[in-house]
N, C-alpha and C positions, 0 to 999 in steps of 0.2 A: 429205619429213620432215613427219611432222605439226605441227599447232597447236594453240596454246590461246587463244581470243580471250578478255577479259573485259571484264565493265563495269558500272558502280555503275548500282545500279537507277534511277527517274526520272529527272529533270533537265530539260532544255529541251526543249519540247514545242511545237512550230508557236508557237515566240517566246517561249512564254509557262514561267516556270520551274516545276517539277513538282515540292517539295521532297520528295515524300512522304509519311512517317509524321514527324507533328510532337508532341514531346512538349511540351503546353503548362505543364506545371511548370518547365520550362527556362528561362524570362522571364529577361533581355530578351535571350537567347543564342539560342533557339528556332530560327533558320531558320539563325542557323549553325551551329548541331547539328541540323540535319533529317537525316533518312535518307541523301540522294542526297549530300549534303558530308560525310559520316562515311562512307560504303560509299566514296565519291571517295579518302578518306586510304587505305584498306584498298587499294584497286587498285592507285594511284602505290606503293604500298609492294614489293606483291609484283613489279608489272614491277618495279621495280629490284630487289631478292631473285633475279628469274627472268632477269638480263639474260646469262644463257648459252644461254637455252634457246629455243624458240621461242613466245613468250609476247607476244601484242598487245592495247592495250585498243582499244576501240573508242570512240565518245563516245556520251553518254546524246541520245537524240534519241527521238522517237514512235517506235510499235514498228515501225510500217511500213518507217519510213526507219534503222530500228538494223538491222532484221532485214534489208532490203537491202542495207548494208553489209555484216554479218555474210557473207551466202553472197558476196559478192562476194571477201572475204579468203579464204575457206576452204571446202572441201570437207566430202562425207559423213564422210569418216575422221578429221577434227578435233574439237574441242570448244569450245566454247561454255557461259561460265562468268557469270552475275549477280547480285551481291552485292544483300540486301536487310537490313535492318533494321525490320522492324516490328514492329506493337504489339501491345497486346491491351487491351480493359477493364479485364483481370486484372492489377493490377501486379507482382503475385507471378507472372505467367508469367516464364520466363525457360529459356533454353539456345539450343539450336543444331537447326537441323533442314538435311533438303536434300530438294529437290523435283524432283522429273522426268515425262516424258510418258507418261501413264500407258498408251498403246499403244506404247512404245517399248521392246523388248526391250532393245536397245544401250544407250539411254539409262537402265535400269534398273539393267543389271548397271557402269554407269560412275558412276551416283550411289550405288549399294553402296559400290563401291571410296571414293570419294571421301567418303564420308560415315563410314565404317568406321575411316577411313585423320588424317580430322579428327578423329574421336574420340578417338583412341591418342594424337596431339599437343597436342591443344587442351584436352582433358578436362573441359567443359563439360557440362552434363547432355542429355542424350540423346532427342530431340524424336521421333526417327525418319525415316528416310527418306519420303518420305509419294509422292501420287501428286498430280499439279498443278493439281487444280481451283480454280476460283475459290472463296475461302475453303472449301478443303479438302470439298468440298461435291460430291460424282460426279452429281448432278442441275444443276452448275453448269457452264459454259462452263472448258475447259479452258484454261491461263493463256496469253497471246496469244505471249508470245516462243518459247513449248516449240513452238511448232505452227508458228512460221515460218522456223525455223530449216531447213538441209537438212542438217546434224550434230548428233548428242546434245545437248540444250542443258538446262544444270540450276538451278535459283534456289537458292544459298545463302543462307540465313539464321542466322548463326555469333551472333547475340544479339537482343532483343528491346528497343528503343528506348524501352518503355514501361515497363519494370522502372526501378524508382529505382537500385536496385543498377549494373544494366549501363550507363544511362546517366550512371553518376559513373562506371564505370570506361571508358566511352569517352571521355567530353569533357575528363577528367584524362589520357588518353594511355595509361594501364596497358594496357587490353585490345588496341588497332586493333595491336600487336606483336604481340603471342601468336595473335591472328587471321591478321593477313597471314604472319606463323613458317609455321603449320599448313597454311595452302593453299598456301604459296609447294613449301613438304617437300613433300605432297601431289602437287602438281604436277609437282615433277622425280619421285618417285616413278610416276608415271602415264607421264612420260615413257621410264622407265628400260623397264616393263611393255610399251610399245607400240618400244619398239624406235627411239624419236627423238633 
C-alpha cells in the first residue's frame, strides 16, 4: 500500500532551531508564528484528518538527516509532501503555489494533480505549479529535499507568511482549516487514484 510522508518545512537543525520565514511585523509573537510552527499546526492537522489512510509525518531535521528518514519510511512509489510558508518583499504577494523536481517526470504529473486538486478546495489564487529551483531561478541549485528523496517529493506553499492578509488569517486560526481541509481531501483523493 502506498504512502504519504509529510513535514513542516525548517525546524531543528544540528541543535540549533530553523524557524524559517520570520515575519518581523509580528512582535513580540514572531518566532511563534515563524514558518516551521504554523506549517507544524497544518501537518498535526491533516495526520489527524488522514488517520484512515496511510499518512506519516516525519520530524523537521537538516535535509540530510530528514531525507534519510524519508527513504528509510518509504519507497519510489510513495510520496513525499513539505509544507512551507514563505515570504516575499512584496507584501501584496500572496496565494498558493507547489513545487517539484524539475527532472522528474512522476513528480510533475503528481504536483499537477496535487496542485489542480488544491486549487478546486482551497480556492486561493493561483501561484502555479512552478519547477523547484532555488528561488525559482533554473541557473540556481535545484531545492535540496526534491533531489534527496527516492519518491516524488513536492514543497507546498498554500500561503505567503509575508502578506499582512494571510498572516492575520493564520495566527487568528481561520486559514491553517481550510489549508489542512484541502490537502487532508487531496490526499485521500490521491489515494483513491493510486489504488491505497
Amino acid at each position: 500500500m502506498v504512502k504519504v510522508i509529510i513535514s513542516a518545512g525548517h525546524g531543528f537543525k544540528s541543535q540549533k532551531f530553523d524557524p524559517g520565514f520570520v515575519n518581523v511585523n509580528l512582535e513580540p509573537y514572531k518566532i511563534k508564528y515563524c514558518e516551521h510552527n504554523l506549517c507544524k499546526r497544518i501537518v498535526d492537522r491533516i495526520v489527524d484528518q488522514t488517520q484512515n489512510l496511510n499518512v506519516f509525518p516525519v520530524v523537521s531535521s537538516g535535509i540530510t538527516k530528514k531525507a534519510k528518514a524519508i527513504n528509510e519510511m518509504g519507497d519510489k512509489d510513495d510520496l513525499f509532501l513539505e509544507f512551507h510558508l514563505n515570504g516575499s518583499s512584496n507584501e501584496q504577494v500572496d496565494g498558493y503555489m507547489t513545487l517539484y523536481h524539475p527532472h522528474s517526470s512522476r513528480g510533475k504529473k503528481v504536483g499537477r494533480f496535487f496542485h489542480d486538486r488544491v486549487l478546486e478546495h482551497l480556492g486561493r489564487r493561483n501561484m502555479g505549479l512552478r519547477k523547484g529551483y532555488y528561488r525559482l531561478d533554473p541557473d540556481r541549485p535545484i531545492l535540496g529535499i526534491l533531489r534527496k528523496t527516492r519518491m516524488p517529493a513536492l514543497i507546498l506553499e498554500p500561503a505567503f507568511l509575508s502578506s499582512q492578509i494571510a498572516s492575520k488569517e493564520l495566527i487568528d486560526g481561520f486559514l491553517i482549516p481550510d489549508i489542512a481541509y484541502a490537502y487532508s481531501r487531496t490526499i485521500w483523493e490521491w489515494f483513491q487514484q493510486e489504488g491505497g
